[in-house]
C-alpha positions, 0 to 999 in steps of 0.5 A, a space after each residue: 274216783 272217776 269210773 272206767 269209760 266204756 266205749 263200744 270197742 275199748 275201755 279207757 280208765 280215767 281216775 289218775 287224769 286230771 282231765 275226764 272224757 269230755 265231748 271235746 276229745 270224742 268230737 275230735 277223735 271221731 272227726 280227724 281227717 285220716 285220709 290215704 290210710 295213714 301209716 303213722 298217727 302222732 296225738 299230741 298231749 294225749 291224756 287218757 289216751 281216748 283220741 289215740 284209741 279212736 284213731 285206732 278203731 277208725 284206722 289201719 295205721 301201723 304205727 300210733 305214738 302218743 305224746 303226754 307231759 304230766 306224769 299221771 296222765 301218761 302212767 294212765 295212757 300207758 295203762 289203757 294203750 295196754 289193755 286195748 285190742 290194738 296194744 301192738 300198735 299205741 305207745 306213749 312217750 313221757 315229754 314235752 312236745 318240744 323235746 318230743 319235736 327235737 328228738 324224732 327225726 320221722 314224719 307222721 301222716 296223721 297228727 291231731 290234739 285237743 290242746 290246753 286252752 284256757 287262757 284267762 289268768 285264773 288257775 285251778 290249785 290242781 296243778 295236773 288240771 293246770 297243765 293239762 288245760 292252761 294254754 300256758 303249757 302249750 302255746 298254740 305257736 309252739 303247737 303249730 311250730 312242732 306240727 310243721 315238723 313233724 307232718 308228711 308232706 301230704 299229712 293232714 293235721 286235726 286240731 279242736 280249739 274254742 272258736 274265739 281262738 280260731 282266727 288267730 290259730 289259723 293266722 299261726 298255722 299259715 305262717 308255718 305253711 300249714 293249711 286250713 282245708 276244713 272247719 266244722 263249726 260246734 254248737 251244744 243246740 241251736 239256740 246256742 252260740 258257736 263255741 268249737 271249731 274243728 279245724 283240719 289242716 295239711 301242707 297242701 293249699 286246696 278249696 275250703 270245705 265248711 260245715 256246722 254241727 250241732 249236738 242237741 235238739 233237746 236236753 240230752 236228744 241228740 241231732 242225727 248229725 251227732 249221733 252219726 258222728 259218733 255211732 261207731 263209740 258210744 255204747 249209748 246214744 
């Protein structure tokens, strides 16, 4: 059974989730754009919970709704949304995006996800694991179309997504008028090729900013740049 993650502010259960805490989720959590003070924060196919919750600790927002399709994981986000300082603020609807998308009529000023991406033909025989990790189940078009929808005007939307993907991601988001205003390319260590792209977007056209991180020097020796990042989370760094 997988053991409770203790982060410095929550702690986040993760035994009934197909998916772990992995660093993908705590790169995007600490990296988002919430500028302006968002009123309302949307995480779309939130999982544990663990972005949402970061979302949280690094902002003022009122309002924080979740998104999750699978049973398990959205019994298990309900569960840590509870028990986290900020249960008056984190809620969690059992739905598919697109009858999530469908169903709200309100904007949110911020939206992040760390979508499903494996799109080789290959499936785990753990369905809950497909789901939550087969691009299949969430289609980067259908993504970005329910993204479109769902952000303000002056919204900004955070996405992490392979960096092979990024390209064609960015041709998709364009074409339903969203943005790229900043990319952070992700390498494990120097010597490593990229393999994330963090990706912000908005309904506004404005200079690109670009940066890269790199996570380790060494094994398990983590760049300033990584620590800095995520200092505010890890108990341990």
């Amino acid at each position: 059974m997988a053991a409770p993650f203790q982060f410095k502010e929550f702690t986040v259960q993760q035994d009934r989730c197909a998916m772990k805490i992995g660093t993908d989720g705590v790169l995007l959590g600490a990296w988002a754009s919430i500028n302006h003070h968002p009123f309302s924060v949307l995480d779309i196919g939130a999982g544990t919970g663990v972005i949402a919750l970061m979302l949280a600790q690094r902002s003022s927002a009122e309002l924080i709704d979740a998104v999750e399709i699978e049973p398990n994981a959205y019994e298990q986000c309900v569960e840590n949304f509870e028990q986290s300082p900020w249960n008056d603020r984190l809620f969690c609807y059992h739905a598919s995006l697109a009858e999530f998308a469908e169903e709200i009529d309100d904007t949110y000023d911020c939206i992040i996800s760390n979508p499903p991406f494996y799109e080789d033909t290959f499936t785990s025989p753990e369905e809950d694991r497909n789901t939550a990790r087969f691009t299949e189940s969430l289609p980067f078009k259908e993504l970005l179309q329910a993204v479109s929808k769902l952000l303000s005007p002056q919204g900004n939307f955070s996405a992490i997504i392979p960096y092979k993907n990024e390209e064609e991601f960015c041709q998709l988001a364009t074409a339903e008028n969203l943005y790229l205003n900043k990319v952070t390319h992700v390498q494990g260590n120097k010597k490593a090729p990229v393999k994330r792209s963090l990706l912000a977007f908005s309904k506004q056209k404005s200079s690109l900013e670009q940066t890269n991180l790199v996570i380790e020097k060494d094994r398990h020796i983590y760049t300033e740049d990584y620590k800095k990042l995520v200092q505010d989370f890890y108990v341990k760094m």
